[in-house]
N, CA, C and O atoms as a Tinker XYZ file with bonds, in Angstrom:
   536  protein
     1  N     50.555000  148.470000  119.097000    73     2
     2  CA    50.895000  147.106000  119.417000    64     1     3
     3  C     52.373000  147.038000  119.790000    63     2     4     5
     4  O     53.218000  147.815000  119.348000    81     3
     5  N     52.651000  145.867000  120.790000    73     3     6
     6  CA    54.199000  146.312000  121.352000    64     5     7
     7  C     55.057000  144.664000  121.035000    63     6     8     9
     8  O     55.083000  143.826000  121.937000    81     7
     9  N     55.570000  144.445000  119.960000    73     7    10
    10  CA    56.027000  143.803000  119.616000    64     9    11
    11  C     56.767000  142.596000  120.410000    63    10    12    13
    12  O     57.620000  143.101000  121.140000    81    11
    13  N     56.751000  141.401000  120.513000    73    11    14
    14  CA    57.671000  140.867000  121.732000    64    13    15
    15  C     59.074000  140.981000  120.989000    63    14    16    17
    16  O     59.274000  141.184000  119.792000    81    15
    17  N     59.881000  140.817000  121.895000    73    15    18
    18  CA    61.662000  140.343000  121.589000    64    17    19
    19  C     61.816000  138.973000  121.245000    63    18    20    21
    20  O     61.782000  138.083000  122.094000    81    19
    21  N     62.007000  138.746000  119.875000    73    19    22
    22  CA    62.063000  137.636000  119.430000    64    21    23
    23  C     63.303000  136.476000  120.478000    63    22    24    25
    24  O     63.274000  135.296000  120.827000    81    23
    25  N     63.930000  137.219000  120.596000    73    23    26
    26  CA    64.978000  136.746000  121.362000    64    25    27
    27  C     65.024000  136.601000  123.277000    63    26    28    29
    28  O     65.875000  136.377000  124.138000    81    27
    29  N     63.679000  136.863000  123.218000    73    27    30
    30  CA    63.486000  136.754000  124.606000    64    29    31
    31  C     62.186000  135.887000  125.000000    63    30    32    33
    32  O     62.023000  135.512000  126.161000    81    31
    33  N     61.519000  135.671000  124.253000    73    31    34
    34  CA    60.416000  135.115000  124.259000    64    33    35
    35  C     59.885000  134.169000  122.950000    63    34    36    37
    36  O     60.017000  134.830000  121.920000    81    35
    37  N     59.363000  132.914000  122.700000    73    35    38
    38  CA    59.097000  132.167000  121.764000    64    37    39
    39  C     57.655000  132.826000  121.028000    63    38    40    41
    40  O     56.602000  133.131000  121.587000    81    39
    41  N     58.028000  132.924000  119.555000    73    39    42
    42  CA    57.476000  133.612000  118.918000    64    41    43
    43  C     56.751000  132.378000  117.330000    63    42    44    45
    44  O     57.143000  131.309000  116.862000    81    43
    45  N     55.782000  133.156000  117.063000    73    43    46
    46  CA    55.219000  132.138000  115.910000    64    45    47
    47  C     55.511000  132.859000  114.362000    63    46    48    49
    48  O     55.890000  134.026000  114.254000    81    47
    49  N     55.263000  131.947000  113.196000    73    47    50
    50  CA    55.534000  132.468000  112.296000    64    49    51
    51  C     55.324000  134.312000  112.053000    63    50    52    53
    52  O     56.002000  135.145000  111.453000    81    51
    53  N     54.334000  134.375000  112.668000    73    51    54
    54  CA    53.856000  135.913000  112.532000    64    53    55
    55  C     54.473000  136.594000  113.414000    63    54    56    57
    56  O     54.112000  137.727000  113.734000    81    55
    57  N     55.343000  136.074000  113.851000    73    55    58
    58  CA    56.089000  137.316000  115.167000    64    57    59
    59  C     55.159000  137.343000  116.633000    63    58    60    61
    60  O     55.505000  138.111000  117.530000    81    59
    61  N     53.768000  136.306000  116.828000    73    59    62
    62  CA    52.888000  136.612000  117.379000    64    61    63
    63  C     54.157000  136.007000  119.081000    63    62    64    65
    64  O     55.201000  135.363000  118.977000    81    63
    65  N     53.665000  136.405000  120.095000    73    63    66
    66  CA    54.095000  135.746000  121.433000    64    65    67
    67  C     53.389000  134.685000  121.734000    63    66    68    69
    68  O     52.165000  134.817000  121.712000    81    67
    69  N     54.066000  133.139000  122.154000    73    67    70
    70  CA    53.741000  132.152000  122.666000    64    69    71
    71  C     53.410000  132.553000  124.079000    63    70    72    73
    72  O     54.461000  133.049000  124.485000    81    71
    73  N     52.746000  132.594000  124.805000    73    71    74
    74  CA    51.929000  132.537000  126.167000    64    73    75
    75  C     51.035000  131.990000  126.583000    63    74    76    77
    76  O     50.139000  132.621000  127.145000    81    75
    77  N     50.982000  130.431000  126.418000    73    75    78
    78  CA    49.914000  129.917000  126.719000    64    77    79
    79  C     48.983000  130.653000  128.307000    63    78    80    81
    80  O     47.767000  130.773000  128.460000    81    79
    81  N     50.217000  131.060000  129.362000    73    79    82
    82  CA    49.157000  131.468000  130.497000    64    81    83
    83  C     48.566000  132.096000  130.325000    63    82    84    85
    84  O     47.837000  132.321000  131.291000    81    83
    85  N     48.386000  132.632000  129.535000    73    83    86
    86  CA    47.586000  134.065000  128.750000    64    85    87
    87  C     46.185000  133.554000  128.901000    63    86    88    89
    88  O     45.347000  134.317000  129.381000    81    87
    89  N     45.776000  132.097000  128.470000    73    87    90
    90  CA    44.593000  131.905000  127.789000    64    89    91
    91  C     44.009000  131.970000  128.900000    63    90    92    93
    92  O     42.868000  132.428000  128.951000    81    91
    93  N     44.744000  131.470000  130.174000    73    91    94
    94  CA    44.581000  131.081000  131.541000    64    93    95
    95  C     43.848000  132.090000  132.385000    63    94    96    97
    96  O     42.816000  132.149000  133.053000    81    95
    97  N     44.885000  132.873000  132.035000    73    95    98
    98  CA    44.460000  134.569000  132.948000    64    97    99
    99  C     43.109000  134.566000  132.080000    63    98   100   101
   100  O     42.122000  134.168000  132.700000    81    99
   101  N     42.890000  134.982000  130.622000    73    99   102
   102  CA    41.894000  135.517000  129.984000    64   101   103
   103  C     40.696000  134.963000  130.391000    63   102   104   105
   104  O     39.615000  135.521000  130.583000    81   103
   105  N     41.146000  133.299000  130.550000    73   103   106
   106  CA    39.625000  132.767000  130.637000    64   105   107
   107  C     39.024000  133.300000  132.518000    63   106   108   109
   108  O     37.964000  133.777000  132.923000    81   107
   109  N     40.444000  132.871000  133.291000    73   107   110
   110  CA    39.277000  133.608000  134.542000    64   109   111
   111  C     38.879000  134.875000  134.647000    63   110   112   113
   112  O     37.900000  135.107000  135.356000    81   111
   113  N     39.521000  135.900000  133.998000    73   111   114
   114  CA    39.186000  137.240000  134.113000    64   113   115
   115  C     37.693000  137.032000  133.591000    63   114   116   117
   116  O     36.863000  137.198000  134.485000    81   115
   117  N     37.144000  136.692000  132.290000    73   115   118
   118  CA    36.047000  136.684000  131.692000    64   117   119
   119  C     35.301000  135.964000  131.992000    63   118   120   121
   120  O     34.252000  136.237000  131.408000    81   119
   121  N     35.163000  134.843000  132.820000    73   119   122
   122  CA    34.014000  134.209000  134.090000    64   121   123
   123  C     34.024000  134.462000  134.407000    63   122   124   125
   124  O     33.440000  133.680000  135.156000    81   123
   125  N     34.317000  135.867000  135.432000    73   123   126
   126  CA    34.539000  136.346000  136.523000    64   125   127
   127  C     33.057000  137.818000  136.001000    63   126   128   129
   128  O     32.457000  138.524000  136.811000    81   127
   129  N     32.905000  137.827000  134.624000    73   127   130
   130  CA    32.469000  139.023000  134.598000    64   129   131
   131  C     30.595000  138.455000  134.533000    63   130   132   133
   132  O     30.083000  137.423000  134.101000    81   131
   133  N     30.099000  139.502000  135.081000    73   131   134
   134  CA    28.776000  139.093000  135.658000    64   133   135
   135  C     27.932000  138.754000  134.362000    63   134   136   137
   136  O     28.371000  139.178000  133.293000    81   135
   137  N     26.538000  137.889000  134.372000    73   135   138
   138  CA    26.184000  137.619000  132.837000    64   137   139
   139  C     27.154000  136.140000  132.388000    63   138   140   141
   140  O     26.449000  135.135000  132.301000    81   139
   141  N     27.979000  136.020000  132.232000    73   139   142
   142  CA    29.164000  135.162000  131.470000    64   141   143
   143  C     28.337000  133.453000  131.816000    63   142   144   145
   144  O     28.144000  133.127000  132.988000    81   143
   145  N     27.993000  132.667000  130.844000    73   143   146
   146  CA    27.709000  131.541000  131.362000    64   145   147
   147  C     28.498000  130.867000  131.124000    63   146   148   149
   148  O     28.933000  130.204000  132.066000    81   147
   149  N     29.039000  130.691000  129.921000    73   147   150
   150  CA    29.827000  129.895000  129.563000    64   149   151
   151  C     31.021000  130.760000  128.279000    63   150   152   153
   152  O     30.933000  131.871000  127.756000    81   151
   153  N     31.887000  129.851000  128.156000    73   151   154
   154  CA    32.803000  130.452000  127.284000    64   153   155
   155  C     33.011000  129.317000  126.308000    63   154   156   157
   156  O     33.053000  128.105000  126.515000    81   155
   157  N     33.128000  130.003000  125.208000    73   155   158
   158  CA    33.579000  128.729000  124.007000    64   157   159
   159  C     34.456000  129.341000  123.542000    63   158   160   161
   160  O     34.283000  130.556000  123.642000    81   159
   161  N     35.915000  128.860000  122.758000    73   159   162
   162  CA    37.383000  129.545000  122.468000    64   161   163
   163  C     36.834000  129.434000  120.942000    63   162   164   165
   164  O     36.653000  128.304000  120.486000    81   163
   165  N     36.640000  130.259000  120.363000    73   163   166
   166  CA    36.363000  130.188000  118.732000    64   165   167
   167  C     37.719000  129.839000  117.777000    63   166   168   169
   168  O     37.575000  129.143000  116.772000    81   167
   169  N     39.177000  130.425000  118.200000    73   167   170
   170  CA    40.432000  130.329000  117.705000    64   169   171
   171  C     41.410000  130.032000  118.273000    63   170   172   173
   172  O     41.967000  130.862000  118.992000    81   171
   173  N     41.785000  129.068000  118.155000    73   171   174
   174  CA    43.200000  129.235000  119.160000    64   173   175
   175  C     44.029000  128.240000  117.951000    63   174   176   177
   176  O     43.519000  127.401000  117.208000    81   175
   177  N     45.309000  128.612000  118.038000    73   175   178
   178  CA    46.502000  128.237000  116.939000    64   177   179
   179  C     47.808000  129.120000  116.394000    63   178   180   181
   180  O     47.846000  130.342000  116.539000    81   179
   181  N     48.634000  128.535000  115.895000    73   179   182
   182  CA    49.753000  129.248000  115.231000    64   181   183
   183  C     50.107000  128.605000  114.478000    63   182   184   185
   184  O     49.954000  127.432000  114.138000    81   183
   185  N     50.925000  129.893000  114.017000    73   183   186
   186  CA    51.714000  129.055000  112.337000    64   185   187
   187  C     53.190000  129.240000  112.653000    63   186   188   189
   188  O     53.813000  130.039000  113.352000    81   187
   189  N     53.502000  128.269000  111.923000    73   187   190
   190  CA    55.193000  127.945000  112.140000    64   189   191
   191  C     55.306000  127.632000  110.803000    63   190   192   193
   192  O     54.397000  127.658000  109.973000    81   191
   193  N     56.797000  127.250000  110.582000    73   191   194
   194  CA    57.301000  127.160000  109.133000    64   193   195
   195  C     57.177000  125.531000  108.724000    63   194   196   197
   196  O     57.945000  124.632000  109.066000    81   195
   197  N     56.254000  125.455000  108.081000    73   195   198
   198  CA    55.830000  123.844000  108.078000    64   197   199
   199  C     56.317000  123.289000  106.624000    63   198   200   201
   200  O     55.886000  123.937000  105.671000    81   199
   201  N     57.249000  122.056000  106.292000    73   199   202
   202  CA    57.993000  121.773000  105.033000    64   201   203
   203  C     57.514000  119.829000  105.483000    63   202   204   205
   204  O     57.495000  119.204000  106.543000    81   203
   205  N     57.114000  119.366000  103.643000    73   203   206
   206  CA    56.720000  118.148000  103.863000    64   205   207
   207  C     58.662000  117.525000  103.865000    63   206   208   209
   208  O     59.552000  118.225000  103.383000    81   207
   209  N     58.922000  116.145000  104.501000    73   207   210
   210  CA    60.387000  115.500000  104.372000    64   209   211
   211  C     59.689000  114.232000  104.452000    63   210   212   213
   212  O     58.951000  113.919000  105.387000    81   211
   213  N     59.909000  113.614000  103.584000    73   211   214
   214  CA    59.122000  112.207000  103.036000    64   213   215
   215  C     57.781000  111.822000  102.830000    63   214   216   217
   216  O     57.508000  110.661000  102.527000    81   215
   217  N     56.997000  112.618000  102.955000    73   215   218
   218  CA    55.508000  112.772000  103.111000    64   217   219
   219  C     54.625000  113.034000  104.126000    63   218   220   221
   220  O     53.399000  112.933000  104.154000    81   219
   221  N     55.614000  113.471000  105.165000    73   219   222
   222  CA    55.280000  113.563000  106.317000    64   221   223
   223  C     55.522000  115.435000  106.297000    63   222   224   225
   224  O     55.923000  116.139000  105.371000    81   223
   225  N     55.114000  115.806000  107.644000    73   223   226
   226  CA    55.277000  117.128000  108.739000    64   225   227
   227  C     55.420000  117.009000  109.517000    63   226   228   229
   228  O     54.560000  116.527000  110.254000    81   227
   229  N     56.792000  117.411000  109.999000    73   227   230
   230  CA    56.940000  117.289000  111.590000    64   229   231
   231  C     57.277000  118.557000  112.494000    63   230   232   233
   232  O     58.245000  119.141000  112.982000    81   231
   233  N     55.469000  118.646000  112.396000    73   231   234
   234  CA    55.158000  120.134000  113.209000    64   233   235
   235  C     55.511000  120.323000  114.586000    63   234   236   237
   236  O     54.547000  120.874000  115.117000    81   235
   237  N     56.643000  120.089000  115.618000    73   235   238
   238  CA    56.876000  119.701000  116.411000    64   237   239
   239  C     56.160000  121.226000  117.307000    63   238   240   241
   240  O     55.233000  121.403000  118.098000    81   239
   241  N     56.992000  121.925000  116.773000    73   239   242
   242  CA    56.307000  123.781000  117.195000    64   241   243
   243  C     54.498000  123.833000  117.760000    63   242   244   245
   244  O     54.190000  124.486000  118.757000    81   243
   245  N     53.867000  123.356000  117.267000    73   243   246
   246  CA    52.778000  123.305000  116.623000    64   245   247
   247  C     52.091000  122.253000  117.758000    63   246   248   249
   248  O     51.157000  122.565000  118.497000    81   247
   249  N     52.727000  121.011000  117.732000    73   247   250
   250  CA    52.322000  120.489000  119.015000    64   249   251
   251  C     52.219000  120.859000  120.291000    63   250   252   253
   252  O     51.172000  120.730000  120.926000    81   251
   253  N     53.514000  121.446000  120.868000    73   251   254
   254  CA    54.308000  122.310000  121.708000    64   253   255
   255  C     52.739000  123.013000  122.134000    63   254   256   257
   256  O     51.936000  122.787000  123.040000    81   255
   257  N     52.778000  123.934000  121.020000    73   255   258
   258  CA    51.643000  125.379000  121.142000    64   257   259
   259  C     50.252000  124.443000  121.795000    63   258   260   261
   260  O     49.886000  124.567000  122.963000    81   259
   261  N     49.842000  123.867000  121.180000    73   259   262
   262  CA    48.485000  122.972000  121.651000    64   261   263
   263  C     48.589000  122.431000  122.636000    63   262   264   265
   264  O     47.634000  122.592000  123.396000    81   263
   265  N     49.544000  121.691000  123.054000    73   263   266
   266  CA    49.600000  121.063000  124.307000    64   265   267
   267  C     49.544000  122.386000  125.490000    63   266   268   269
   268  O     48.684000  122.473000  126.366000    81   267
   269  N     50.620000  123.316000  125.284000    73   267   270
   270  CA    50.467000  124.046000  126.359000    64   269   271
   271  C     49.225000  124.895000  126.756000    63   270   272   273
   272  O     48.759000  124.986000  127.891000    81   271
   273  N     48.627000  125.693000  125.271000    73   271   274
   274  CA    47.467000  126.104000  125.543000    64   273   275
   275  C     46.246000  125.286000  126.184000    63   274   276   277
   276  O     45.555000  125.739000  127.096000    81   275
   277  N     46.075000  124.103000  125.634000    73   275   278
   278  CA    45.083000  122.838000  126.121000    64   277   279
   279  C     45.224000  123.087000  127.726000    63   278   280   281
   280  O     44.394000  123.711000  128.388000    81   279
   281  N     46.557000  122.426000  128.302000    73   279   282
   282  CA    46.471000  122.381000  129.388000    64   281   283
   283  C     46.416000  123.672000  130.436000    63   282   284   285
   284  O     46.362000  123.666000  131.666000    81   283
   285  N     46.448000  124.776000  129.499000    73   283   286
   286  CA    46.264000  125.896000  130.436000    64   285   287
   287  C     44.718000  126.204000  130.640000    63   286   288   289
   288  O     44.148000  126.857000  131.513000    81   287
   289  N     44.125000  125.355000  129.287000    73   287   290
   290  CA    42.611000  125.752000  129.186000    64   289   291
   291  C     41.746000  124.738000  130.418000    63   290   292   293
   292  O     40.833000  125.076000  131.170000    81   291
   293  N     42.416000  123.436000  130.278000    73   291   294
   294  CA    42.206000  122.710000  131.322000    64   293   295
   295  C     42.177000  122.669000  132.833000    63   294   296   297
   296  O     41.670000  122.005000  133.738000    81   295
   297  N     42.932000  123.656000  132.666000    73   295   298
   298  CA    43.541000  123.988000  134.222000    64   297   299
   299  C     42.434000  125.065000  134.662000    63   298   300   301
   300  O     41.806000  124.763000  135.677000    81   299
   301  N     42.063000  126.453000  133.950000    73   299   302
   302  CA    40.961000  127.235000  133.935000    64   301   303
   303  C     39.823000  126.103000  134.385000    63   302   304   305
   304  O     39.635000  125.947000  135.591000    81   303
   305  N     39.073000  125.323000  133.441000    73   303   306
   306  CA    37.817000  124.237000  133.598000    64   305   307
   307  C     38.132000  123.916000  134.917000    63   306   308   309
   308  O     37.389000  124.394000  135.774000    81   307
   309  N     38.885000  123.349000  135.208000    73   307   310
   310  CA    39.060000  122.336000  136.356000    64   309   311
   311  C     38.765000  123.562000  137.237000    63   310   312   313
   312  O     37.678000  123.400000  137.793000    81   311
   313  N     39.446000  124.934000  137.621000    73   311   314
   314  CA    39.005000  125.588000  138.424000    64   313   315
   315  C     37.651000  126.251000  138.580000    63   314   316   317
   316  O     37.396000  127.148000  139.384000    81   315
   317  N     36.710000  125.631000  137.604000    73   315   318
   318  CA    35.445000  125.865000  137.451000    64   317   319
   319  C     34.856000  126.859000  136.210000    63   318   320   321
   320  O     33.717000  127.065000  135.790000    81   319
   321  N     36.051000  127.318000  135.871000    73   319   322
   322  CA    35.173000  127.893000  134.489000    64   321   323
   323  C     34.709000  127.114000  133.565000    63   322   324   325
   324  O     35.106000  125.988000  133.269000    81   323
   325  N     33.386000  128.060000  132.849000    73   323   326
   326  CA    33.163000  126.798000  132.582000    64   325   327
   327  C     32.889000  127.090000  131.062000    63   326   328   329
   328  O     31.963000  127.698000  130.526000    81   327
   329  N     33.999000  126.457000  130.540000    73   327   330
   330  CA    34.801000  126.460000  128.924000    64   329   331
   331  C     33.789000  125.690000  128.638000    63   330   332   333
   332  O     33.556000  124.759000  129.409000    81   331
   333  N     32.948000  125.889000  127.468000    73   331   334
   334  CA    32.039000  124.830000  126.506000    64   333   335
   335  C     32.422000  124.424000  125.591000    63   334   336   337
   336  O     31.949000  123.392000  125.116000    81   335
   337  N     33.454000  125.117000  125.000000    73   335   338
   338  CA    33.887000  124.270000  123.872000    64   337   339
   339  C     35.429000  124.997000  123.256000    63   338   340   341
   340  O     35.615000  126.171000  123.575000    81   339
   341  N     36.420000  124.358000  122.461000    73   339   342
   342  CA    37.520000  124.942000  121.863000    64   341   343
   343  C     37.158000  124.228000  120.608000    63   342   344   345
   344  O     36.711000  123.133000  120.268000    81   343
   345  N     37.690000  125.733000  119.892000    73   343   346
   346  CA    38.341000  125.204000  118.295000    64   345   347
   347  C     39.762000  125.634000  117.675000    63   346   348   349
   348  O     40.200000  126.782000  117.602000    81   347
   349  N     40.171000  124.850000  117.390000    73   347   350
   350  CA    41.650000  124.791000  117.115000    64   349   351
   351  C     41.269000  125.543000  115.814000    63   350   352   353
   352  O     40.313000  125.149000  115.146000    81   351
   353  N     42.323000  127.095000  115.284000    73   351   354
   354  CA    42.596000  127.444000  113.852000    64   353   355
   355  C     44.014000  126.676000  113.585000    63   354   356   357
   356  O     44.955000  126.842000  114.361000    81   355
   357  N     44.105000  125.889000  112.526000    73   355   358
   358  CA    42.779000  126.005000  112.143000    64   357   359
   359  C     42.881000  124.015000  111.507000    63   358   360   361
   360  O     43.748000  123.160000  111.687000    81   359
   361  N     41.624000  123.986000  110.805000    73   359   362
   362  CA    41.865000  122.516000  110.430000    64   361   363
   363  C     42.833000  122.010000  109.189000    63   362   364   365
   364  O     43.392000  120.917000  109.095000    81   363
   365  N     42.868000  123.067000  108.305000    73   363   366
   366  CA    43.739000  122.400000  107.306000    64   365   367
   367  C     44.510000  124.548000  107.018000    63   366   368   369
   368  O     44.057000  125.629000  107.394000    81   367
   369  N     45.812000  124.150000  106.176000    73   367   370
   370  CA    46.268000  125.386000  105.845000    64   369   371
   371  C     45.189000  126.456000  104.629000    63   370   372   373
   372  O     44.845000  125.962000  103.554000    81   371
   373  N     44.907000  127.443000  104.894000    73   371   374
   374  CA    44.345000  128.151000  104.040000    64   373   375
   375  C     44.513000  129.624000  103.163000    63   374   376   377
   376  O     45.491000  129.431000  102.441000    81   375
   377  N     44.202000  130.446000  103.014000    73   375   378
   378  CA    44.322000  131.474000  102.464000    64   377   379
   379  C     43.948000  132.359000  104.041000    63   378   380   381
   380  O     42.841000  132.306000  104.577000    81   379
   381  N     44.974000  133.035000  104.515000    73   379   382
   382  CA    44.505000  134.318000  105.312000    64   381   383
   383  C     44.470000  135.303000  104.836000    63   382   384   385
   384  O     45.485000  135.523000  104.175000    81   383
   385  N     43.534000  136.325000  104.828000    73   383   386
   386  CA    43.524000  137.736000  103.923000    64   385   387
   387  C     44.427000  138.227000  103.990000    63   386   388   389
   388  O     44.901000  138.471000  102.881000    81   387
   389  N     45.276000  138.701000  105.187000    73   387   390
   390  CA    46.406000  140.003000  105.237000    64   389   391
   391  C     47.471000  139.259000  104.847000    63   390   392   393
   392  O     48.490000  139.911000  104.621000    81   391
   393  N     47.531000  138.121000  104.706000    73   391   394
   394  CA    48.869000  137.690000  104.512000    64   393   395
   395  C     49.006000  136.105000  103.069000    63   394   396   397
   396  O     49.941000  135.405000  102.682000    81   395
   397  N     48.038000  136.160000  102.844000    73   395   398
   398  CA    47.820000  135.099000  101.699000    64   397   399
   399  C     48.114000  133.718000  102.036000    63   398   400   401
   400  O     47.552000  133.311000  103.053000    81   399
   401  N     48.982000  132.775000  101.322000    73   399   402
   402  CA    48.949000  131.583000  101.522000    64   401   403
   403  C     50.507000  130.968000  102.252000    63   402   404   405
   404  O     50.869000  129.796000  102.350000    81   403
   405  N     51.102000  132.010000  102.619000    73   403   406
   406  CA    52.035000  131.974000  103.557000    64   405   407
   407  C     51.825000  131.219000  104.357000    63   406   408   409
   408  O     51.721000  129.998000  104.236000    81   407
   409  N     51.697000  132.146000  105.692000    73   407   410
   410  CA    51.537000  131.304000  107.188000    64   409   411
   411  C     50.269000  130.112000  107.519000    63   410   412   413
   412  O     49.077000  130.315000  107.746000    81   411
   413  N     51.216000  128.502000  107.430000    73   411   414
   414  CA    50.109000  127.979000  107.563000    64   413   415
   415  C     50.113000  127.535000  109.607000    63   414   416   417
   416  O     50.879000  127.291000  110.540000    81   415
   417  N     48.499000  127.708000  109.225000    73   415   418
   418  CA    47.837000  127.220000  110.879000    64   417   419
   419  C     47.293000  125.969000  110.762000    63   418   420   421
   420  O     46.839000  125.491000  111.801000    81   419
   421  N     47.198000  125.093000  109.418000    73   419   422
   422  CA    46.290000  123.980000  110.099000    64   421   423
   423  C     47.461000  122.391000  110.325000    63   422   424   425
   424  O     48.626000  121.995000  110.286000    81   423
   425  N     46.278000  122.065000  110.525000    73   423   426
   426  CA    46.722000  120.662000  111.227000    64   425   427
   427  C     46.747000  119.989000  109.774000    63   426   428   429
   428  O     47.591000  119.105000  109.917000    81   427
   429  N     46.381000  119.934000  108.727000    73   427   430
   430  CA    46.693000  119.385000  107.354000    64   429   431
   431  C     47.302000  120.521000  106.665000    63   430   432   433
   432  O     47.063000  121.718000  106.509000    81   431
   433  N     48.435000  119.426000  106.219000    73   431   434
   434  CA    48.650000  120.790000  105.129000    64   433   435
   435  C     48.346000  120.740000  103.546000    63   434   436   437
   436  O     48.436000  119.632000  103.017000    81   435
   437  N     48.104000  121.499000  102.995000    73   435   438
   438  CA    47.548000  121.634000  101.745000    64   437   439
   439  C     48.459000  122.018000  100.657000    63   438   440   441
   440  O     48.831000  123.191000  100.639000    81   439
   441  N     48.808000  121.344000   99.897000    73   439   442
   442  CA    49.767000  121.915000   98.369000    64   441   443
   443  C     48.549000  122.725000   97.723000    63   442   444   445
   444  O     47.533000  122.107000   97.404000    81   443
   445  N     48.628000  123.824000   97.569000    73   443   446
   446  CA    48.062000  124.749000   97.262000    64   445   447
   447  C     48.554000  124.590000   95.391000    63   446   448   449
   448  O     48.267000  125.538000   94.660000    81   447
   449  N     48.992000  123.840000   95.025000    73   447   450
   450  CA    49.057000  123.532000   93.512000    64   449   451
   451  C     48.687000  122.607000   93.094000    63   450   452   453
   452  O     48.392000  122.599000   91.899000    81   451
   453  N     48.578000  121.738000   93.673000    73   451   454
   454  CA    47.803000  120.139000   93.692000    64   453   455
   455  C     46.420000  119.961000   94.383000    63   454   456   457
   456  O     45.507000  119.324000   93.858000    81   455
   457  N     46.325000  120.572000   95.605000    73   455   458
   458  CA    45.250000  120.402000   96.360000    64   457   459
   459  C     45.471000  119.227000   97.196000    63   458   460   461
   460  O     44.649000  118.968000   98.075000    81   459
   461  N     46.708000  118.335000   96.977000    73   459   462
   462  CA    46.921000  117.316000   97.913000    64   461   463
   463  C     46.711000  117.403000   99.589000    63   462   464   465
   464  O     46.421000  118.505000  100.055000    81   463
   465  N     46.775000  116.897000   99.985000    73   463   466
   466  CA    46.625000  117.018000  101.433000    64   465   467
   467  C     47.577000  116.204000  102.510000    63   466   468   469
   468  O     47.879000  115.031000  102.289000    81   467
   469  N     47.958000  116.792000  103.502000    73   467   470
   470  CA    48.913000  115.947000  104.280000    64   469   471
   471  C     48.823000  116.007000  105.636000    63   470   472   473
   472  O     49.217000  117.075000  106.103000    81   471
   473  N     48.237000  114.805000  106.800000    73   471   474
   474  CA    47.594000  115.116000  107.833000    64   473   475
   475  C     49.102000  115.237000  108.530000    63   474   476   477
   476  O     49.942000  114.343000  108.432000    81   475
   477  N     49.284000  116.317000  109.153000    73   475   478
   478  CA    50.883000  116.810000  110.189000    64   477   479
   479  C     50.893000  116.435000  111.257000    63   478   480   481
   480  O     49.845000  116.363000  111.899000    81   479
   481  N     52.145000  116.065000  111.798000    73   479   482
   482  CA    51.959000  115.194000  112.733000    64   481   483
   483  C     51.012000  116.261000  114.217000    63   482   484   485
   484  O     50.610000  115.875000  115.315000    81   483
   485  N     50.982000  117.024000  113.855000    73   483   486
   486  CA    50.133000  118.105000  114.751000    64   485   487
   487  C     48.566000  117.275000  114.673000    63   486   488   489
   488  O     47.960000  116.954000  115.695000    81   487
   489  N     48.222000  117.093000  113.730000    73   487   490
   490  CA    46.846000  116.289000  113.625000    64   489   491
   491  C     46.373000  115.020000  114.327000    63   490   492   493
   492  O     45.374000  114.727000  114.985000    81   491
   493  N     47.671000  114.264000  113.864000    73   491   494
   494  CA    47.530000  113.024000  114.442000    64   493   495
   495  C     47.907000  113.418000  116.019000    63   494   496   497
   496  O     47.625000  112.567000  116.862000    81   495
   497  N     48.365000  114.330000  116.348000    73   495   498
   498  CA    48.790000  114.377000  117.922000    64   497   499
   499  C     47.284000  114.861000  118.295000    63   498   500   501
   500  O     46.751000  114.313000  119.260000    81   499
   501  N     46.650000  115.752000  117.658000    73   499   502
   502  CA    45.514000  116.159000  118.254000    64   501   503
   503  C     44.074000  115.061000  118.047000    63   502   504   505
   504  O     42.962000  115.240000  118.545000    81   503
   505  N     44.533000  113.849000  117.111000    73   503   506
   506  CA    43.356000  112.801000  117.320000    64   505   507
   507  C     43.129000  112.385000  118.495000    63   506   508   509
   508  O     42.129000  112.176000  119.181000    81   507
   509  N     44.446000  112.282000  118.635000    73   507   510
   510  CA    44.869000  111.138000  119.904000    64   509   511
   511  C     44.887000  112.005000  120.954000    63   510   512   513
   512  O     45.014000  111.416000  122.027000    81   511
   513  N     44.788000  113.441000  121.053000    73   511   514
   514  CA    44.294000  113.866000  122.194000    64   513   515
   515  C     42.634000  113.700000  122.629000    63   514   516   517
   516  O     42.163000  113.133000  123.615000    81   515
   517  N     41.957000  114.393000  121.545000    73   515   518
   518  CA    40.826000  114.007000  121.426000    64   517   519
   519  C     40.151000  112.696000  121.712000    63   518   520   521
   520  O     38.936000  112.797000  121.879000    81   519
   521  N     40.684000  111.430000  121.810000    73   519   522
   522  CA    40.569000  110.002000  121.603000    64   521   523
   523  C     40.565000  109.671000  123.082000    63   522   524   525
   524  O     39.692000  109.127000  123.758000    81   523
   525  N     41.516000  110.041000  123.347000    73   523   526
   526  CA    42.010000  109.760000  125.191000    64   525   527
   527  C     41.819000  111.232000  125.923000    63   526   528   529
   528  O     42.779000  111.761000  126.483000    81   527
   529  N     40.516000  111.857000  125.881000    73   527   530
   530  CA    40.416000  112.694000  126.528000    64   529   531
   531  C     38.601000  112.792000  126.191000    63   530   532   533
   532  O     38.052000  113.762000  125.668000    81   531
   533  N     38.077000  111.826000  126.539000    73   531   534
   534  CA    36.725000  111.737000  126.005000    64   533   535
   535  C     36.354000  112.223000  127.569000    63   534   536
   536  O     35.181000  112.384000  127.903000    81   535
């Protein structure tokens, strides 16, 4: 695996590379392959360093990431692939195996000592995508 340059490229909690065109390229390469009817995105998300400041999250990172991937996925559809469905990783923060309760991906975040819950503003951005994008 070839690490990106943190300093050259926008990176997620995990060191992973932000590239939304990525999803872009991926999805036409893989309609393109014979058989393929449809494609559904099983994961798409990142984790950033997410801290509650008044009861709120202001996952700004996190929005960023969704919006750009969305519209790259959009942009694929519109050119006719034909995307059936996305799921955002993830819906609320959880336990990942290799890395425990560290890096959170969801759109709620979870006090993992309370069990409280806190919808981030990543959530509410993605209602309201969902809402006005029927």
């Amino acid at each position: 695996m070839v690490k990106p340059d943190e300093d050259e490229v926008p990176v997620t909690e995990m060191g992973w590379e932000v590239y939304p065109e990525g999803i872009y390229e991926m999805l036409k390469k893989f309609s393109a392959y014979k058989g393929i009817d449809k494609i559904i995105i099983t994961e798409n998300g990142a984790a950033f360093p997410d801290k509650i400041e008044n009861g709120k999250v202001h996952d700004h990172q996190r929005i960023a990431f969704f919006k750009n991937y969305l519209e790259q996925t959009l942009k694929a559809k519109r050119e006719g692939v034909n995307v059936a469905g996305y799921f955002c990783w993830s819906l609320m923060d959880n336990f990942e195996w290799a890395e425990g309760y560290k890096p959170r991906f969801g759109l709620v975040h979870v006090d993992f000592k309370t069990q409280k819950r806190t919808i981030k503003d990543s959530g509410y951005w993605f209602q309201e995508f969902l809402s006005s994008n029927k």
